[in-house]
mmCIF file of the N, C-alpha and C atoms, coordinates in Angstrom:
data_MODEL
# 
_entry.id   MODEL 
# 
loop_
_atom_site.group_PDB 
_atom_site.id 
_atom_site.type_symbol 
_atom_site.label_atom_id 
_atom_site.label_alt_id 
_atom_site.label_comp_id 
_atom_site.label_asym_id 
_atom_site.label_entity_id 
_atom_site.label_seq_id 
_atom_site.pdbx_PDB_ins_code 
_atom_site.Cartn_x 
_atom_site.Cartn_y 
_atom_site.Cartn_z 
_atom_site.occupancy 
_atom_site.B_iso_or_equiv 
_atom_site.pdbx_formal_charge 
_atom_site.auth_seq_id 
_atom_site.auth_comp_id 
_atom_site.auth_asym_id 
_atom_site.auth_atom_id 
_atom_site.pdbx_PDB_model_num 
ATOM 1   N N  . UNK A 1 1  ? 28.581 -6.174  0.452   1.00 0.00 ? 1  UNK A N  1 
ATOM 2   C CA . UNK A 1 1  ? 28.274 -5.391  1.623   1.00 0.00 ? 1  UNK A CA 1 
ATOM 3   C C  . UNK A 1 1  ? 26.923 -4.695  1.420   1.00 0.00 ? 1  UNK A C  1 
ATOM 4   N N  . UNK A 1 2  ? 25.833 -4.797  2.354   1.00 0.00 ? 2  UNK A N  1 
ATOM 5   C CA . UNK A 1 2  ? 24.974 -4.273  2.327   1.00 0.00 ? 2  UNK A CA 1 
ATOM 6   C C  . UNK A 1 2  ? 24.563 -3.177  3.189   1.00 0.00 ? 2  UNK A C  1 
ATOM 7   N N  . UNK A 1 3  ? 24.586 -2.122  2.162   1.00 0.00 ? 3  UNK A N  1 
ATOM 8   C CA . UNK A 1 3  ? 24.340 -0.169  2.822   1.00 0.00 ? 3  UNK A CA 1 
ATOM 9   C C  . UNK A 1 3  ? 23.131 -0.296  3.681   1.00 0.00 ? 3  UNK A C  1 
ATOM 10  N N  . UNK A 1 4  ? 21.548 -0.389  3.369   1.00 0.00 ? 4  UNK A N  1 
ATOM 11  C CA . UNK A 1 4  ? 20.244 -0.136  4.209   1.00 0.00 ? 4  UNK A CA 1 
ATOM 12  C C  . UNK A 1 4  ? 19.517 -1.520  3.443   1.00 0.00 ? 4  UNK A C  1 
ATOM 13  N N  . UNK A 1 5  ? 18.894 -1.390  4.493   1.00 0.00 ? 5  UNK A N  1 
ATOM 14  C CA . UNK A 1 5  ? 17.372 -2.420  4.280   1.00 0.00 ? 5  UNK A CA 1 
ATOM 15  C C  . UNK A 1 5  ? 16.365 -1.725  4.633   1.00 0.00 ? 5  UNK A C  1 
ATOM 16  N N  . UNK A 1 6  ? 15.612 -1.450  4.492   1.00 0.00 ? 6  UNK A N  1 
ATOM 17  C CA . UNK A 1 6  ? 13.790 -1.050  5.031   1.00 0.00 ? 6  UNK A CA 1 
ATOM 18  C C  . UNK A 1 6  ? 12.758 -1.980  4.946   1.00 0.00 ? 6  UNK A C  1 
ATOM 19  N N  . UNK A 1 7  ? 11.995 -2.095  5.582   1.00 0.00 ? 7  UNK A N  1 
ATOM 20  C CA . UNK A 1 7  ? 10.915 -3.014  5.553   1.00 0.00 ? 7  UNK A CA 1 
ATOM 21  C C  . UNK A 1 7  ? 9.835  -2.210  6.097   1.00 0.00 ? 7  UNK A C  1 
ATOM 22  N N  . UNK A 1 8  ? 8.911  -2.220  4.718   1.00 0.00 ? 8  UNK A N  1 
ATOM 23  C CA . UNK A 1 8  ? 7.653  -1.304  5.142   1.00 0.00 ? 8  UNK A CA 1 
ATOM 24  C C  . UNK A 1 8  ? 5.791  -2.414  4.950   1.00 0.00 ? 8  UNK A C  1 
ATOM 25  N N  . UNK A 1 9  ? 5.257  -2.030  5.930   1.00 0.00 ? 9  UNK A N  1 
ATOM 26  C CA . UNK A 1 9  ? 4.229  -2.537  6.070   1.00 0.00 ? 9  UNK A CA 1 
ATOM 27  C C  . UNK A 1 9  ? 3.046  -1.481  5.329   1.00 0.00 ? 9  UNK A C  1 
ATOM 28  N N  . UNK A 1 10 ? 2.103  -2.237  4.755   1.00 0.00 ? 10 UNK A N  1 
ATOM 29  C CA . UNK A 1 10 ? 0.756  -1.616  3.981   1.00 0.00 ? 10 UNK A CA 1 
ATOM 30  C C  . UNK A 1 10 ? -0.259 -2.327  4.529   1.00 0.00 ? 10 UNK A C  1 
ATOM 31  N N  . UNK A 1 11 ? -0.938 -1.672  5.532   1.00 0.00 ? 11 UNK A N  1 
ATOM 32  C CA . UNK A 1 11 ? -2.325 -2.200  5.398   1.00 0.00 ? 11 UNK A CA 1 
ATOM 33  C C  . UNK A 1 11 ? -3.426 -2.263  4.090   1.00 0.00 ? 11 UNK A C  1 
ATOM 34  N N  . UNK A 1 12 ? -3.525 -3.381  3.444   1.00 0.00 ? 12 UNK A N  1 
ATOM 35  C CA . UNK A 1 12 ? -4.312 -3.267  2.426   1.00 0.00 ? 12 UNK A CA 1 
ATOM 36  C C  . UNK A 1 12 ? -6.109 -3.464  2.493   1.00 0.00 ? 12 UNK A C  1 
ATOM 37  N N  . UNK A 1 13 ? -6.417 -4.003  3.382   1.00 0.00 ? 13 UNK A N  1 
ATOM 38  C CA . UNK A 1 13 ? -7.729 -4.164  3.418   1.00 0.00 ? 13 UNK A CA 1 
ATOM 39  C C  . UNK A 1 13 ? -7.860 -4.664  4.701   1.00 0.00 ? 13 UNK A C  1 
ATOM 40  N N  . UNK A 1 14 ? -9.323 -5.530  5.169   1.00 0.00 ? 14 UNK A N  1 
ATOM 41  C CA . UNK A 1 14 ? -9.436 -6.392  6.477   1.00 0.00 ? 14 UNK A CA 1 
ATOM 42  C C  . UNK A 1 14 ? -8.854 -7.530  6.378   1.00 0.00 ? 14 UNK A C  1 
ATOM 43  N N  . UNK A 1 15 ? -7.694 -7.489  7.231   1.00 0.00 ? 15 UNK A N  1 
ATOM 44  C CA . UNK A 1 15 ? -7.084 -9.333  7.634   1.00 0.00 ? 15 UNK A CA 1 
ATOM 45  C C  . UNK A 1 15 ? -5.950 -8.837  6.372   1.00 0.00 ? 15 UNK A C  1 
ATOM 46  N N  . UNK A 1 16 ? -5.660 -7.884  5.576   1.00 0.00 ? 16 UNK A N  1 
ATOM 47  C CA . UNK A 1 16 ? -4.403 -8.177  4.847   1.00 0.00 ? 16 UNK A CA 1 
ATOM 48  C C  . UNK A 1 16 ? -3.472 -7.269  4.358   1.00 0.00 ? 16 UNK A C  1 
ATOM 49  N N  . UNK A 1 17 ? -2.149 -7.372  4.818   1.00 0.00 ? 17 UNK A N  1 
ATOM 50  C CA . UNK A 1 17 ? -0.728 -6.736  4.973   1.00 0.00 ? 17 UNK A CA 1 
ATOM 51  C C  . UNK A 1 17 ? -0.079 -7.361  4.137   1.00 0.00 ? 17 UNK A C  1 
ATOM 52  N N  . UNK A 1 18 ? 0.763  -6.186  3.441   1.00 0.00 ? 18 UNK A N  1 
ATOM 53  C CA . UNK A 1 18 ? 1.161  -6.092  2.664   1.00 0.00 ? 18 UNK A CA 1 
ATOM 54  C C  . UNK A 1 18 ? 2.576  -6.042  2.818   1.00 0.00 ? 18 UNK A C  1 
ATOM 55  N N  . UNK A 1 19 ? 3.885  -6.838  3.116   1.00 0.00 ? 19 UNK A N  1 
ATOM 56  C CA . UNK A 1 19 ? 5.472  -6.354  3.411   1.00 0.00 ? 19 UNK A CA 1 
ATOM 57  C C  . UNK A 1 19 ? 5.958  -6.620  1.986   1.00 0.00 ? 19 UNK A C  1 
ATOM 58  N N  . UNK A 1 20 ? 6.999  -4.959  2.456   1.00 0.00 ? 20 UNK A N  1 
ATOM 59  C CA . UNK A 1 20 ? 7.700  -4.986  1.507   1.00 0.00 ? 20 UNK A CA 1 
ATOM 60  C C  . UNK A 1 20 ? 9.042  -4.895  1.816   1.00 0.00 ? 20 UNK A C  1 
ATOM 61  N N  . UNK A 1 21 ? 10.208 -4.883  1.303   1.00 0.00 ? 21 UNK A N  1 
ATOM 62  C CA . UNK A 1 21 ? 11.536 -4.857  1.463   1.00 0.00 ? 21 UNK A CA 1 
ATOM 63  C C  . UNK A 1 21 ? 12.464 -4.135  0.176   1.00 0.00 ? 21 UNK A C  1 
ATOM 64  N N  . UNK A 1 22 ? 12.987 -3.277  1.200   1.00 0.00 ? 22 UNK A N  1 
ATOM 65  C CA . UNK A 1 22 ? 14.064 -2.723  0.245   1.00 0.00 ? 22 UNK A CA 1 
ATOM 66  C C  . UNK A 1 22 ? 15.406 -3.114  0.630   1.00 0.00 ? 22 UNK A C  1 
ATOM 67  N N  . UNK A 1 23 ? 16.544 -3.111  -0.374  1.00 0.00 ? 23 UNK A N  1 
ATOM 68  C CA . UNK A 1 23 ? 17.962 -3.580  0.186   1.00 0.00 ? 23 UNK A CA 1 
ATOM 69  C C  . UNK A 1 23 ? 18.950 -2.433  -0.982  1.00 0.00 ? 23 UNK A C  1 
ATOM 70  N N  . UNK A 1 24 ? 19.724 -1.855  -0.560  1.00 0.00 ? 24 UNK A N  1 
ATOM 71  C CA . UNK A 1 24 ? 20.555 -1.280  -1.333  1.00 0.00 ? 24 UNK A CA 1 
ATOM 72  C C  . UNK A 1 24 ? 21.957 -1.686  -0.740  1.00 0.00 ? 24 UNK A C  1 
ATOM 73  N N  . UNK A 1 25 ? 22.890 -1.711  -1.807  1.00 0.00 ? 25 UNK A N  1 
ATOM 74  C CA . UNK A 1 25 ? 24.199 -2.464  -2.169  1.00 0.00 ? 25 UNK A CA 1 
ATOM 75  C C  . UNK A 1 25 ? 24.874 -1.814  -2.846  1.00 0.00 ? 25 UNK A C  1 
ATOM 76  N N  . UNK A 1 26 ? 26.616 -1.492  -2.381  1.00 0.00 ? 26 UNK A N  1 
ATOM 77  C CA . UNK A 1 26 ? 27.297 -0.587  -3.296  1.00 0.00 ? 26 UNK A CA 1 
ATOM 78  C C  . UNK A 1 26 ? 27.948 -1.837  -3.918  1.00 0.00 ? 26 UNK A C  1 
ATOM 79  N N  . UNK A 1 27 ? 28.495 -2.969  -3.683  1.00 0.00 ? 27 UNK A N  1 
ATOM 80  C CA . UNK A 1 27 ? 28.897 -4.021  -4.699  1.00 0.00 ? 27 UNK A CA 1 
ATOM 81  C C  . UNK A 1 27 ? 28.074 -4.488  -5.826  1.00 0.00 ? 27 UNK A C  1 
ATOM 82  N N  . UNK A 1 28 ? 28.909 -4.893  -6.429  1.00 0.00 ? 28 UNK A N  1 
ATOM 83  C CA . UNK A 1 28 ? 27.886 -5.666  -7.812  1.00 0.00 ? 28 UNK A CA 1 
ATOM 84  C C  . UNK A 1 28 ? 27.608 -6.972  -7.660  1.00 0.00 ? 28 UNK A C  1 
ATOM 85  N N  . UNK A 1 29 ? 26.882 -7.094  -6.676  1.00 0.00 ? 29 UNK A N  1 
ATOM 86  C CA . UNK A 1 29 ? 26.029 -8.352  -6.442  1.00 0.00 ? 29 UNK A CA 1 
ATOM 87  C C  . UNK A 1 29 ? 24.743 -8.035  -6.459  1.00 0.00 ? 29 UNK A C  1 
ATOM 88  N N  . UNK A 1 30 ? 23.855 -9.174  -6.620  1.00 0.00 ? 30 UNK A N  1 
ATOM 89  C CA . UNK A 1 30 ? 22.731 -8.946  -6.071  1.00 0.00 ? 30 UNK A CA 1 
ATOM 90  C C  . UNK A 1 30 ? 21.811 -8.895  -4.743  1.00 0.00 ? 30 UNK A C  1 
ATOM 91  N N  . UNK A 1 31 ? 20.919 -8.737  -4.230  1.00 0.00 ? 31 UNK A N  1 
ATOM 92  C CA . UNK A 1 31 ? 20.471 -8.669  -2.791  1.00 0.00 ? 31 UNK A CA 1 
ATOM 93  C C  . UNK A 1 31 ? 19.156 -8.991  -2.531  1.00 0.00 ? 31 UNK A C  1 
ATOM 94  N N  . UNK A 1 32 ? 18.589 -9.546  -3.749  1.00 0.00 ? 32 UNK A N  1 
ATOM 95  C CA . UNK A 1 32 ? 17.529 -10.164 -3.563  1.00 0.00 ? 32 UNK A CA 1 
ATOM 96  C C  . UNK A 1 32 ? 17.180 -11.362 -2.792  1.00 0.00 ? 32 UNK A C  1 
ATOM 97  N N  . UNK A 1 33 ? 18.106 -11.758 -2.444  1.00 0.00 ? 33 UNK A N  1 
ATOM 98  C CA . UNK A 1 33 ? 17.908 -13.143 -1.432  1.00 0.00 ? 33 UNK A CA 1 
ATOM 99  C C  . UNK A 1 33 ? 18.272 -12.215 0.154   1.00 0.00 ? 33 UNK A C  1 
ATOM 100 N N  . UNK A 1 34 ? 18.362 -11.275 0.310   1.00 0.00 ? 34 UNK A N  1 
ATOM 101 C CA . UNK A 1 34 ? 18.702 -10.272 1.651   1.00 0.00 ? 34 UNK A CA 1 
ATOM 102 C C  . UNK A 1 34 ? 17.529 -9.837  1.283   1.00 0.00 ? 34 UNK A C  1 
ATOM 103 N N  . UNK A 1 35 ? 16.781 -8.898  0.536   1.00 0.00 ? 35 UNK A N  1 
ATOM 104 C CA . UNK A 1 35 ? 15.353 -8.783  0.655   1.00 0.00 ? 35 UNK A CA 1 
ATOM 105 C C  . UNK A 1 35 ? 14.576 -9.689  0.715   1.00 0.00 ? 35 UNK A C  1 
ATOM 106 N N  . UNK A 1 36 ? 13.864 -10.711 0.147   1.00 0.00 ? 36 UNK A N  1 
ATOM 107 C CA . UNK A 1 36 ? 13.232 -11.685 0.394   1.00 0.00 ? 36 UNK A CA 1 
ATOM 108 C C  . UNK A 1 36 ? 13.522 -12.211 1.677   1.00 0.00 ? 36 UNK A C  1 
ATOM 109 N N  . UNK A 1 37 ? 14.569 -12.391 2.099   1.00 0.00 ? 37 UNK A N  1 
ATOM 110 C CA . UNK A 1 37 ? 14.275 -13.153 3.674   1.00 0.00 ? 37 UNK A CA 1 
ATOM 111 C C  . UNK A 1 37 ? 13.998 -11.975 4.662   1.00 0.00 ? 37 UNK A C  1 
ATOM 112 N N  . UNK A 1 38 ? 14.322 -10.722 4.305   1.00 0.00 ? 38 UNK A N  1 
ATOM 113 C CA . UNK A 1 38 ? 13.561 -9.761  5.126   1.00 0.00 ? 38 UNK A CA 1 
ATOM 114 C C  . UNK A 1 38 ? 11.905 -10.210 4.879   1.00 0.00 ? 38 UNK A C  1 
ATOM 115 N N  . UNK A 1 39 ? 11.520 -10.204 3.773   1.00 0.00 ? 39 UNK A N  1 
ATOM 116 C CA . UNK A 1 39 ? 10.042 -10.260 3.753   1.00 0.00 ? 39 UNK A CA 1 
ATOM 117 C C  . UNK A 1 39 ? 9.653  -11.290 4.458   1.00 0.00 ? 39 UNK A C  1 
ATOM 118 N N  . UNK A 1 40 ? 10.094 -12.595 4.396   1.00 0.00 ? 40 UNK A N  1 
ATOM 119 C CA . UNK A 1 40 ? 9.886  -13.389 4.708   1.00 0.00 ? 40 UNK A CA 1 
ATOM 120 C C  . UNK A 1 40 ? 9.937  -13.469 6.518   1.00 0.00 ? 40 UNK A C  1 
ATOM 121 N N  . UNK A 1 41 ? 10.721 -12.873 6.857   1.00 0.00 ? 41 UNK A N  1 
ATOM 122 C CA . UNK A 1 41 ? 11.045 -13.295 8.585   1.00 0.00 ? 41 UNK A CA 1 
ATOM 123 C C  . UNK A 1 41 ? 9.502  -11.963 8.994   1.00 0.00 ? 41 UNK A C  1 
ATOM 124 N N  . UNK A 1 42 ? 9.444  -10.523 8.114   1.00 0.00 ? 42 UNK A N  1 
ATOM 125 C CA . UNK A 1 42 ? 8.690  -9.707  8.614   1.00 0.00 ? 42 UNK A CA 1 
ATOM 126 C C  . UNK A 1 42 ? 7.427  -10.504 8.725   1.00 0.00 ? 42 UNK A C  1 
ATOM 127 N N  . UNK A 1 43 ? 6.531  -11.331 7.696   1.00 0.00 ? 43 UNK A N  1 
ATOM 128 C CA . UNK A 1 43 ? 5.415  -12.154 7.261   1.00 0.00 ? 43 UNK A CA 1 
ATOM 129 C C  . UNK A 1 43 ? 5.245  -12.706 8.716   1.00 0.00 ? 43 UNK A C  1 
ATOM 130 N N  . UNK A 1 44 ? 6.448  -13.631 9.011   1.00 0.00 ? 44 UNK A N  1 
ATOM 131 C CA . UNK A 1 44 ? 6.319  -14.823 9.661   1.00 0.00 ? 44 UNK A CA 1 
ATOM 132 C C  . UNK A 1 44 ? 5.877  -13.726 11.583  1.00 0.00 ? 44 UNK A C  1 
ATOM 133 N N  . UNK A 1 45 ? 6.660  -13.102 11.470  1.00 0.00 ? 45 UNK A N  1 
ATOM 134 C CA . UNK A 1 45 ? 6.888  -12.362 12.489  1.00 0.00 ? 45 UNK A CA 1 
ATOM 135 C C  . UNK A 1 45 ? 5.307  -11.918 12.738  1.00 0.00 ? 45 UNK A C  1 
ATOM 136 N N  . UNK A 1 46 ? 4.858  -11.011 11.955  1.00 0.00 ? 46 UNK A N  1 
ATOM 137 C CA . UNK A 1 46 ? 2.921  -10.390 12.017  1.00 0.00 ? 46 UNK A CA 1 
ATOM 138 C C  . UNK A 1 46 ? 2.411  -11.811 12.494  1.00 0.00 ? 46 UNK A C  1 
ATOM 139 N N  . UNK A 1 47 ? 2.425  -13.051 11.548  1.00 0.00 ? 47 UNK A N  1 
ATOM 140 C CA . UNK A 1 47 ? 1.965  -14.191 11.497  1.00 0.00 ? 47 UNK A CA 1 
ATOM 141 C C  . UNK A 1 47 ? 2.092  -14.526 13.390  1.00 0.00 ? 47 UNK A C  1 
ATOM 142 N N  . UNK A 1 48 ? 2.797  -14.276 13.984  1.00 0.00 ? 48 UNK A N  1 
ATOM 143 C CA . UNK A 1 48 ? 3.377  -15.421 15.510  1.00 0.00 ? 48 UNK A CA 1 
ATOM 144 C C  . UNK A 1 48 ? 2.271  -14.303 16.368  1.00 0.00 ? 48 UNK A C  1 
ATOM 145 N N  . UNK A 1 49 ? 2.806  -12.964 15.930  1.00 0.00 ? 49 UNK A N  1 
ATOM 146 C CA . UNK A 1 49 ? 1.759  -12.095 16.653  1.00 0.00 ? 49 UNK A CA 1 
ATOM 147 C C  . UNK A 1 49 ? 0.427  -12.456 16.595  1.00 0.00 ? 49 UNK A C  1 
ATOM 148 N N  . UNK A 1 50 ? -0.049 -12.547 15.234  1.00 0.00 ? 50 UNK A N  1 
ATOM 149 C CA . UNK A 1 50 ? -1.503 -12.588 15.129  1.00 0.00 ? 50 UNK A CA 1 
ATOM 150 C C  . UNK A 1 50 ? -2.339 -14.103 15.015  1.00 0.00 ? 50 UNK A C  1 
ATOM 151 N N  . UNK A 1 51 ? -1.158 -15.466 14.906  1.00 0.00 ? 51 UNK A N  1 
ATOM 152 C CA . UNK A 1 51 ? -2.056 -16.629 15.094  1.00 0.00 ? 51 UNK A CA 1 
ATOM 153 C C  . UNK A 1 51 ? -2.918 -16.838 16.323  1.00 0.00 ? 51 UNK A C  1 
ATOM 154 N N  . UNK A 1 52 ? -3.163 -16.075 17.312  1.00 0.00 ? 52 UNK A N  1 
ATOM 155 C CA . UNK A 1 52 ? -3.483 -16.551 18.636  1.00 0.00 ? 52 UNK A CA 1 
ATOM 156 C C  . UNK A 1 52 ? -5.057 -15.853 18.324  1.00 0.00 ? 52 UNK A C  1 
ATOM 157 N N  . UNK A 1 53 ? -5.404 -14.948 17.376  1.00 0.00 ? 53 UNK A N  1 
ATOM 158 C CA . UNK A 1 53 ? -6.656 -14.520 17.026  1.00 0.00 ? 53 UNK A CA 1 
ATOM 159 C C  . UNK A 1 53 ? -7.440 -15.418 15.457  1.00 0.00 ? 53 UNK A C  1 
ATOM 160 N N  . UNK A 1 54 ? -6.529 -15.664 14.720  1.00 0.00 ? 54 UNK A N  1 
ATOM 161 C CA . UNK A 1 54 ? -7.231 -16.742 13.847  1.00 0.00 ? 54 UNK A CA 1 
ATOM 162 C C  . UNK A 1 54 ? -5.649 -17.438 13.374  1.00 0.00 ? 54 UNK A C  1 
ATOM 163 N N  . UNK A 1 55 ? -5.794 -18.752 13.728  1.00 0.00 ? 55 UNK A N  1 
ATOM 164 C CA . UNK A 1 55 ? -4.642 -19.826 13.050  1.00 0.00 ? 55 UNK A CA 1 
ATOM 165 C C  . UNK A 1 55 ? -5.039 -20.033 11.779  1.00 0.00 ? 55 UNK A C  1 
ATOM 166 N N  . UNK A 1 56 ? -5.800 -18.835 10.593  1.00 0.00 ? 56 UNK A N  1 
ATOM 167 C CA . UNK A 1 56 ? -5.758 -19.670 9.484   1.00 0.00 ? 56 UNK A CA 1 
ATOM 168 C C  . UNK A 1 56 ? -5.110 -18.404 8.327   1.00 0.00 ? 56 UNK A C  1 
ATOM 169 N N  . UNK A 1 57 ? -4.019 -17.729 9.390   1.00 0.00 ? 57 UNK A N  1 
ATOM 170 C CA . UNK A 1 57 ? -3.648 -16.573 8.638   1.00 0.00 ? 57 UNK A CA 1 
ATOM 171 C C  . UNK A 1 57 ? -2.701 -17.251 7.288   1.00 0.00 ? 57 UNK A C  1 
ATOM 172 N N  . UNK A 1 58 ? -2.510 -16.884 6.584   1.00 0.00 ? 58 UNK A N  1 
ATOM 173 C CA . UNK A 1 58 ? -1.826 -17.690 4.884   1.00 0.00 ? 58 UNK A CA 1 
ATOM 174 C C  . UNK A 1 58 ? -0.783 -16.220 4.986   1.00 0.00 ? 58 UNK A C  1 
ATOM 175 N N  . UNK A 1 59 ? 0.786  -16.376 4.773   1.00 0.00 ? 59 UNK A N  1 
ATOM 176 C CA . UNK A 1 59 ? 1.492  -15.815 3.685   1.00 0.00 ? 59 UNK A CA 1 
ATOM 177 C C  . UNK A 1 59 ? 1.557  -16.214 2.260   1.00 0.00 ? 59 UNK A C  1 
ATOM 178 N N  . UNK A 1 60 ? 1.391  -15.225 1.602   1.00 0.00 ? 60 UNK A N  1 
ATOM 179 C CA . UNK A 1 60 ? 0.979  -15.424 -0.103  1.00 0.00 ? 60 UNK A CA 1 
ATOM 180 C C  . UNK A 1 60 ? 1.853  -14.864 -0.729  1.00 0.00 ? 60 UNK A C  1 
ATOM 181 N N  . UNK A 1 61 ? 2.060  -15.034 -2.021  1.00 0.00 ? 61 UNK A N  1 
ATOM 182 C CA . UNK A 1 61 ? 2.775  -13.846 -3.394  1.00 0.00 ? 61 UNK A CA 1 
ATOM 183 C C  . UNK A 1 61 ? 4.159  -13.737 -2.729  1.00 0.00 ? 61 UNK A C  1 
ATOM 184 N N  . UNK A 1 62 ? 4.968  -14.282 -2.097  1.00 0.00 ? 62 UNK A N  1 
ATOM 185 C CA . UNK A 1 62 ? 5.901  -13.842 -1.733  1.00 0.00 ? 62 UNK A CA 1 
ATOM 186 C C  . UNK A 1 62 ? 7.063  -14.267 -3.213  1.00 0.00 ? 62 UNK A C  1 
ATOM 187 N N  . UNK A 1 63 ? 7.358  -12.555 -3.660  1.00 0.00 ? 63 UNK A N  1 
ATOM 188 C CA . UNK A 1 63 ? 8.332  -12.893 -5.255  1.00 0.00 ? 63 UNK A CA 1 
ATOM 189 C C  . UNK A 1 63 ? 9.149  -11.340 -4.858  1.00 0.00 ? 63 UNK A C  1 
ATOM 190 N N  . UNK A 1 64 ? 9.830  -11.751 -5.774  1.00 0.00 ? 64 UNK A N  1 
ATOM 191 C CA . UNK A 1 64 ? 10.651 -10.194 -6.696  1.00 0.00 ? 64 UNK A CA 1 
ATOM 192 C C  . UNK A 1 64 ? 9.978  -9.350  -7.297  1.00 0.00 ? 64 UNK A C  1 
ATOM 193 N N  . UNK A 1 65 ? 9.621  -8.429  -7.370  1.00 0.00 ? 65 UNK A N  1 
ATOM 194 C CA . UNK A 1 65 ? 8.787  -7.795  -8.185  1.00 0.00 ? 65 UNK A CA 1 
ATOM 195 C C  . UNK A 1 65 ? 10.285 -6.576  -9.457  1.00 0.00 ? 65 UNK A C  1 
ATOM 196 N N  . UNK A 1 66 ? 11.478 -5.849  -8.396  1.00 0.00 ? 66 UNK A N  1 
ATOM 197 C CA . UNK A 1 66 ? 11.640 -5.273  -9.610  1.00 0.00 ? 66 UNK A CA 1 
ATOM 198 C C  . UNK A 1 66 ? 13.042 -5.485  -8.703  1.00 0.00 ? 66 UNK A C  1 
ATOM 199 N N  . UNK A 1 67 ? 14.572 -5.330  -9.583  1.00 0.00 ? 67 UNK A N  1 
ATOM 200 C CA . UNK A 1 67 ? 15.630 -4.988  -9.335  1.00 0.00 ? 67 UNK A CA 1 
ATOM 201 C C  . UNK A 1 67 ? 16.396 -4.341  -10.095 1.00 0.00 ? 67 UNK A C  1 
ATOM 202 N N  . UNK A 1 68 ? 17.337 -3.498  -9.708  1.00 0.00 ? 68 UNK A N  1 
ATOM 203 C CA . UNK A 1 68 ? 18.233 -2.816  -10.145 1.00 0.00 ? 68 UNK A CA 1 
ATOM 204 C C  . UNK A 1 68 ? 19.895 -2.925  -10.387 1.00 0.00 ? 68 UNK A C  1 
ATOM 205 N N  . UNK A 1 69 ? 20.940 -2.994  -10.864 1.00 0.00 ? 69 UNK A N  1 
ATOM 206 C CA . UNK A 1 69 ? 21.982 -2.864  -10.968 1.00 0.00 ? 69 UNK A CA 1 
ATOM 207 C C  . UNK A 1 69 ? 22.649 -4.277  -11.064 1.00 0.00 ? 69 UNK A C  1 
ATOM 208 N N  . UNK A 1 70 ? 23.764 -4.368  -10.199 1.00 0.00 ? 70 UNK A N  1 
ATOM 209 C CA . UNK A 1 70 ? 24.379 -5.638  -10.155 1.00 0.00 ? 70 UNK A CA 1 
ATOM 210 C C  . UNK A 1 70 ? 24.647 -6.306  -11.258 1.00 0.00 ? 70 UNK A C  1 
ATOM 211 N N  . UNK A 1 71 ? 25.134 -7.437  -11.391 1.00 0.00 ? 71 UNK A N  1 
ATOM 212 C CA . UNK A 1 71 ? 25.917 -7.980  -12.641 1.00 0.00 ? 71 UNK A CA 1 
ATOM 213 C C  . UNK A 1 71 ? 24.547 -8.206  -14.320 1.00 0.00 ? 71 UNK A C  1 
ATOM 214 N N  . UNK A 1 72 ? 23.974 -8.827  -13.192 1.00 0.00 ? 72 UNK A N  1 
ATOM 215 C CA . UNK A 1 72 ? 22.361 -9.119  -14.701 1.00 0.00 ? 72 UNK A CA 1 
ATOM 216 C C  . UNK A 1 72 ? 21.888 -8.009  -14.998 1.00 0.00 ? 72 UNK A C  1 
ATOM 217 N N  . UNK A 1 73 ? 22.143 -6.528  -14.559 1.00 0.00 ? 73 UNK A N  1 
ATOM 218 C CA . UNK A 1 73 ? 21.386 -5.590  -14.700 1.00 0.00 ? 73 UNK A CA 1 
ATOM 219 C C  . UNK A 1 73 ? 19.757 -5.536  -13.851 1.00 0.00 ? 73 UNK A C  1 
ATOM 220 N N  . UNK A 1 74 ? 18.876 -4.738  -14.510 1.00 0.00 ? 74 UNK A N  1 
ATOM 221 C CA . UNK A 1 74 ? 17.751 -4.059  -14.195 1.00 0.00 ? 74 UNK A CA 1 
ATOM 222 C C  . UNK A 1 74 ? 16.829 -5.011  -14.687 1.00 0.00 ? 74 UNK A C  1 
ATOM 223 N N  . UNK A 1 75 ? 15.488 -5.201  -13.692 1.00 0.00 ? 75 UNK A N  1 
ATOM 224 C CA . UNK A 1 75 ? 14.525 -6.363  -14.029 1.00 0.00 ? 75 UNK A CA 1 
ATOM 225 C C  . UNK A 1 75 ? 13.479 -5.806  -13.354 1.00 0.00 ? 75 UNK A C  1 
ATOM 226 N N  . UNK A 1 76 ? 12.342 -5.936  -13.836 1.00 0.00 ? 76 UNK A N  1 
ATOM 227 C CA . UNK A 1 76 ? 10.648 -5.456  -13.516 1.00 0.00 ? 76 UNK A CA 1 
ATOM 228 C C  . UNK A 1 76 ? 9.749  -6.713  -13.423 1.00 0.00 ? 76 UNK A C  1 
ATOM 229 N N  . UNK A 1 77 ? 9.252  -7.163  -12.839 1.00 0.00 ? 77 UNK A N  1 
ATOM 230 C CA . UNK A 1 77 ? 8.349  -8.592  -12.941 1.00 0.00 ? 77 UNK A CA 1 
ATOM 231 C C  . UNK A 1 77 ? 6.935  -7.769  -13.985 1.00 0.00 ? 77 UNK A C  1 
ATOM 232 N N  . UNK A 1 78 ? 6.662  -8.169  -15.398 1.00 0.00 ? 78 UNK A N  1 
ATOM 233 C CA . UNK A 1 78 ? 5.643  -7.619  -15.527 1.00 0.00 ? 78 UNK A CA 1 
ATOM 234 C C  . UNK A 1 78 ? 4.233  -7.468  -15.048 1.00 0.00 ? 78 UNK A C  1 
ATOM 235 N N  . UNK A 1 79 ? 3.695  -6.954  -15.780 1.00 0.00 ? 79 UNK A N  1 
ATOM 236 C CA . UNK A 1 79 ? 2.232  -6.312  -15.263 1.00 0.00 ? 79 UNK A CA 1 
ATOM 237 C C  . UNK A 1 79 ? 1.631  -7.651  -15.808 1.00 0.00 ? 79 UNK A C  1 
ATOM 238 N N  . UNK A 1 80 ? 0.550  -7.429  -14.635 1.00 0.00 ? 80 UNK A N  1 
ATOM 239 C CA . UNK A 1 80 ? -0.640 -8.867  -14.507 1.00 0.00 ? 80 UNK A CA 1 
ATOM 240 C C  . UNK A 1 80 ? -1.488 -8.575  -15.662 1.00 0.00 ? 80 UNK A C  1 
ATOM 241 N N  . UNK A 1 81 ? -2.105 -9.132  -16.524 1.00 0.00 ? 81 UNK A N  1 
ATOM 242 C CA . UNK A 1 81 ? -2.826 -8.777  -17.550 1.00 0.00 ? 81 UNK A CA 1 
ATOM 243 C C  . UNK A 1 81 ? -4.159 -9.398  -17.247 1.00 0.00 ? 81 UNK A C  1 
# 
């Protein structure tokens, strides 16, 4: 069962947004595949809005970066070196 989702947008520079997704869960599952397709539908979604001004918009980097709890425990994608 999944408690909240959020999906927050970052303007990072010209031409590029940044979505992110949160998912919190009182079961011991995981919810990373409920965040990621949030990111994913938010991407696609900016994307339908904004192809009609340049069709050569790219979704990129779309990963996990950190999770918490659930059966595997706690995970951080490390730092880019």
């Amino acid at each position: 069962r999944i408690d909240s989702v959020t999906v927050d947008f970052d303007i990072i520079g010209d031409g590029e947004i940044r979505v992110r997704a949160t998912v919190a869960a009182t079961d011991r599952t995981g919810v990373e595949m409920e965040a990621m397709t949030a990111v994913s539908i938010a991407a696609l979604t900016v994307y339908d809005m904004c192809k009609s001004a340049d069709r050569s918009i790219r979704i990129d980097n779309l990963r996990l970066d950190l999770k918490s709890g659930g059966k595997s425990g706690n995970w951080q994608r490390p730092a880019a070196t």
